[in-house]
C-alpha positions as MATLAB code, in Angstrom:
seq = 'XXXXXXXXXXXXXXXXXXXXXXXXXXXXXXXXXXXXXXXXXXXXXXXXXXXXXXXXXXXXXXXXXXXXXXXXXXXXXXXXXXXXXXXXXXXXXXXXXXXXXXXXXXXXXXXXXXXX';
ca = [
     -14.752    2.492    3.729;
     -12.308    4.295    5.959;
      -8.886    4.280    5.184;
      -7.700    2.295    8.135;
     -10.094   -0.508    7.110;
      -8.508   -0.163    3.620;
      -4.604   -0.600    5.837;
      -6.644   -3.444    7.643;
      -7.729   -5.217    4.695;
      -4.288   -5.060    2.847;
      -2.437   -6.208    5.692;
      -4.152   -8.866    5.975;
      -3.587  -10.047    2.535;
      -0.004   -9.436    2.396;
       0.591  -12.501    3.833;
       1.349  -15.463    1.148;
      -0.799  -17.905    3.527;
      -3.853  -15.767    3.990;
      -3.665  -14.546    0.205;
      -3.771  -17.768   -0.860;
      -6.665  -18.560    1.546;
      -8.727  -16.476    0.270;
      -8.055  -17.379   -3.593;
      -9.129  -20.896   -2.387;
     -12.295  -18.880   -1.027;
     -13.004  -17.320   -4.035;
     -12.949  -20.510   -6.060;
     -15.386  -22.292   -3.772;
     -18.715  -21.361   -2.401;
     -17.773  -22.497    1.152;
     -14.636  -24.391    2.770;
     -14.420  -25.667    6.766;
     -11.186  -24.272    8.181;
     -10.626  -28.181    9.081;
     -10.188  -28.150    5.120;
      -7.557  -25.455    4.641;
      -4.386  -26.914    6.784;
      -3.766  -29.388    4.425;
      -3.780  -27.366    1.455;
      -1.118  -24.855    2.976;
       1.001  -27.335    4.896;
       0.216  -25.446    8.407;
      -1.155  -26.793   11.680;
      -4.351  -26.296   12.474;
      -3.683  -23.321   15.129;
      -1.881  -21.649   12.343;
      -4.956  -21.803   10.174;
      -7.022  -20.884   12.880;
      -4.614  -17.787   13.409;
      -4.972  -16.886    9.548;
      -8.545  -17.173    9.183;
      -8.972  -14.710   12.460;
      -7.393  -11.765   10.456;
      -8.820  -12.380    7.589;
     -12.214  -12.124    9.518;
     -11.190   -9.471   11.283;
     -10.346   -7.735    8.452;
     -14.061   -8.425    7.179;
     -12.751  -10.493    4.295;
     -14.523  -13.738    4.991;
     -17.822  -14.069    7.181;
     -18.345  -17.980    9.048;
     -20.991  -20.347    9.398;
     -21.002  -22.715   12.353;
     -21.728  -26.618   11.068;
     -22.329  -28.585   14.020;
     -18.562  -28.728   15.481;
     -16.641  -27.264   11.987;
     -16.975  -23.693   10.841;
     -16.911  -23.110    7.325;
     -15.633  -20.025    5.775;
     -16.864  -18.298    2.585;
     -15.004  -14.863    1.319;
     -17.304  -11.672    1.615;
     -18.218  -10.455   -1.866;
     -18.312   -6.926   -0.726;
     -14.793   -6.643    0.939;
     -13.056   -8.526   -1.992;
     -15.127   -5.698   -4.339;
     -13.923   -2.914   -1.678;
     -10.030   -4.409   -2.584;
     -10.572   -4.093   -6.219;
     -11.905   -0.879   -6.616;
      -9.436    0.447   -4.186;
      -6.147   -1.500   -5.940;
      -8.221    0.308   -9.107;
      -7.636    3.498   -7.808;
      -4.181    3.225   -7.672;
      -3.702    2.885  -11.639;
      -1.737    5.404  -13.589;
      -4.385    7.605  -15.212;
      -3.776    7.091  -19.045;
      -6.800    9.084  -20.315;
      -5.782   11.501  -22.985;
      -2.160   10.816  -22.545;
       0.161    9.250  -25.369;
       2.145    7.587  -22.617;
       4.844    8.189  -20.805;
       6.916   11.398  -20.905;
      10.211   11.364  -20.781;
      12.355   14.910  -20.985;
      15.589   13.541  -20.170;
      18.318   14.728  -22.359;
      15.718   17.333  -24.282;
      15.639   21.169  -25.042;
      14.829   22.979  -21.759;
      15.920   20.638  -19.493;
      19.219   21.800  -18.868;
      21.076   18.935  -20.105;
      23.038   19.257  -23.450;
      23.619   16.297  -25.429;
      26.469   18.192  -27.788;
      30.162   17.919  -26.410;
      32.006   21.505  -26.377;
      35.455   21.802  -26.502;
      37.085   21.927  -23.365;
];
């Protein structure tokens, strides 16, 4: 994936409505966009505005039922998310943790008082 589908993706997300939309996609197999206003207290245009960038963002893929369209999230742009939010994980291998030199030999800082 290129990076500015990876800028795409997470902006699209960022927003508390559209995050939450797709956590409600993730729990069910399917939901019609008719579905989803009530759930976040928006109008229906506002839904409507929501679901576009998060289909735009190739997070969720329709299906046209008669007049409703029903949205499902896309397995393999949620997987995309994780492995990149993966990548951004301290790398812990090998380490004992944190380092902190503050206040040690070498750094320059003396923790005795002279006399002044």
């Amino acid at each position: 994936m290129s990076p500015d589908a990876d800028v795409v993706r997470l902006r699209a997300l960022a927003h508390p409505i559209r995050l939450g939309m797709l956590r409600q996609l993730a729990r069910e197999p399917e939901v019609c966009a008719c579905d989803l206003g009530g759930a976040f207290a928006v109008s229906q245009p506002t839904v409507s505005e929501h679901l576009r960038v998060l289909r735009e963002a190739g997070l969720v893929r329709t299906r046209r039922q008669g007049n409703q369209i029903c949205y499902a999230a896309e397995p393999a742009a949620i997987e995309a998310v994780a492995d990149l939010v993966a990548t951004l994980r301290p790398d812990t291998a090998g380490s004992a943790g944190p380092t902190n030199t503050a206040g040690t030999a070498g750094s320059g800082v003396s923790s005795s008082r002279r006399p002044g």
